[in-house]
C-alpha angles and dihedrals in degrees: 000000000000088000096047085059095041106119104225105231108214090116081061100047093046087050091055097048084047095063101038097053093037087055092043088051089049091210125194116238101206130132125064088202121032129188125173136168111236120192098290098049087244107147120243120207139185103218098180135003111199115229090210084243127100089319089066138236146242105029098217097166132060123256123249111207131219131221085266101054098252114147116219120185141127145255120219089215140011115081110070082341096272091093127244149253104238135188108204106188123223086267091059094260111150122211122187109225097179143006120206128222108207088235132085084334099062139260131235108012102211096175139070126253132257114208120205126212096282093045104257111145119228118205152135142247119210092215137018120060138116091312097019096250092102157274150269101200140167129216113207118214087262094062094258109146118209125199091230079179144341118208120232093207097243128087089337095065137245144242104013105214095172150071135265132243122211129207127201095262089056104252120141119223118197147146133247104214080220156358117056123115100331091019093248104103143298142216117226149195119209120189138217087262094051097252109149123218122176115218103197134359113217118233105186135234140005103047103001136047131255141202101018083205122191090339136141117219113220120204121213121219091270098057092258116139129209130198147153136227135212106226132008126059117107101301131126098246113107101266096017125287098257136272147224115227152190127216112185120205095271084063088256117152142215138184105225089183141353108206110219100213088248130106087314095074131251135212096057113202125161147055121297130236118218126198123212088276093056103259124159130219133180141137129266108221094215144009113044113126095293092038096232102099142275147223125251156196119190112177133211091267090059107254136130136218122185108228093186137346108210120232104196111218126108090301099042140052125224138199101029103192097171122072121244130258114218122220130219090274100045101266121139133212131192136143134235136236097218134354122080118091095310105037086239102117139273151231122224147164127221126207125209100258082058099251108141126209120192111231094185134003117198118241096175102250091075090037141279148226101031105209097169127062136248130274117215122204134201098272101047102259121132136223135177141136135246131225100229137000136071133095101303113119102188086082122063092243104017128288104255134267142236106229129178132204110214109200 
């Protein structure tokens, strides 16, 4: 059982790499409010800077948005040092919903947020709980926070990096990075009443996938769901390269691809994006040609096509951690942890021919290493938080921002 409780350690990782390049750019934290003009003469804004303070720091999950325009999301630390639930309105004006504890109601919130009809917010913790392996929890509109479920680190899962995903009967779908069955990660059903299922244990490579890390599942209209994992499938890193993969409704599952750490990308992280066919996109986080990472689309007859191998530099992100989201017309969108003139991070959007254009690249002031991906409203505009960066002093290299990217 020692390896089912073992805490991966990529956050950590990515944390470390963060700091060191952020100190070797000596960067100037600066503006508390940022706007810039990329390529496309799309404006770029900085709609919050945490301070590291109350209000919360180092933004690790996407936002999910309201009819209004209010942002919600999470920080995996500030606070009491737990990290927080927050509400920025449309003005940049941050309200704190919740404060964790680090105790029964959960520590370190990685993941982004979903809202039902009435407004309550539905996440995870990766750690605190009942047993201290994390948490499923929901935020009322009045800032109560209830435990939904804690995990007990055997065949339930444990440390839950990534989001949830809600279907119109209220059930919350997720992924533990590891324990369950082999110890190397679960996904997992939780009911309204807060009974956990779990749907499929991951058993590793070769012929199944390990450690869903920081990773959001999508259903299709038939039930189906659809994920990647970081490590396992059939390829020749130690531990697999990573897969995409298909769970129908009777918790069969099938591996949809096994990347092979080549050319065609390895360490998948992310959510995935689906067309109206049923094909699938996302990012790779390393390998490709340049060995920064690619884009890609895997169909339902398994196979892939690379959309687009970064290639880092001052054109060109690198290390995308988050998934893509797909427009009306095909186009995706997504962000980078590195890469761009800085080597801060980008934005970018991909057509469908695979030609990328960078919509922001991070400088520091305006914030730097996107983890998260980007949220697309109706009208086109993006929004999405960054790790590190901005103008608040409390944290070694700034505490993160909230930006926005108005078409």
């Amino acid at each position: 059982m020692a390896n089912s409780v073992q805490q991966r350690s990529w956050i950590s990782i990515v944390r470390q790499q963060a700091v060191r390049a952020a100190l070797a750019s000596a960067v100037v934290l600066a503006l508390c409010l940022v706007i810039t003009q990329s390529a496309k003469a799309d404006t770029f804004t900085t709609l919050y800077n945490f301070t590291g303070g109350s209000d919360g720091a180092t933004p690790d999950g996407s936002l999910v948005r309201d009819a209004a325009g209010n942002l919600y999301g999470t920080t995996e630390a500030g606070g009491l040092g737990y990290g927080v639930v927050f509400k920025l309105s449309k003005k940049g004006k941050e309200t704190v919903l919740y404060t964790f504890t680090g105790g029964a109601d959960g520590a370190n919130p990685f993941a982004g947020l979903v809202r039902d009809a009435a407004g309550n917010l539905y996440g995870t913790t990766a750690n605190g709980g009942a047993s201290g392996y994390g948490t499923v929890f929901m935020v009322n509109k009045k800032g109560k926070e209830t435990v939904l479920y804690s995990f007990m680190a055997g065949a339930d899962g444990c440390y839950p990096y990534g989001g949830l995903l809600r279907d119109k009967a209220g059930n919350l779908y997720g992924t533990t990075e590891v324990c369950g069955a082999s110890g190397v990660g679960t996904v997992f059903k939780l009911t309204k009443d807060g009974k956990e299922s779990i749907l499929h244990s991951f058993a590793g490579p070769p012929s199944d996938g390990e450690f869903p890390s920081f990773t959001t599942l999508l259903m299709d209209a038939k039930g189906n769901l659809y994920g990647v994992t970081e490590q396992g499938g059939s390829g020749e890193c130690s531990g697999g390269c990573g897969v995409v993969y298909k769970l129908n409704k009777s918790g069969g599952l099938t591996l949809l691809y096994s990347f092979l750490g080549s050319d065609d990308g390895c360490d998948v992280f992310g959510t995935p994006a689906m067309d109206s066919v049923g094909n699938l996109y996302g990012t790779a986080n390393a390998c490709g040609s340049s060995h920064v990472g690619i884009a890609w689309k895997v169909s339902q007859k398994k196979k892939e096509t690379i959309l687009h191998t970064f290639a880092a530099g001052s054109s060109d992100g690198a290390e995308p951690i988050a998934g893509l989201v797909m427009d009306a017309k095909g186009n995706l969108y997504g962000d980078t942890y590195q890469g761009g003139s800085a080597n801060l991070g980008t934005v970018y959007e991909l057509n469908k021919k695979g030609s990328v254009t960078l919509l922001h690249t991070f400088t520091g002031s305006d914030g730097s290493y996107p983890v998260a991906g980007v949220l697309r409203d109706t009208a086109g505009n993006l929004y999405g938080t960054t790790i590190y960066g901005g103008s608040g002093h409390d944290c070694n290299n700034g505490c993160g921002t909230v930006w926005q990217i108005t078409k």
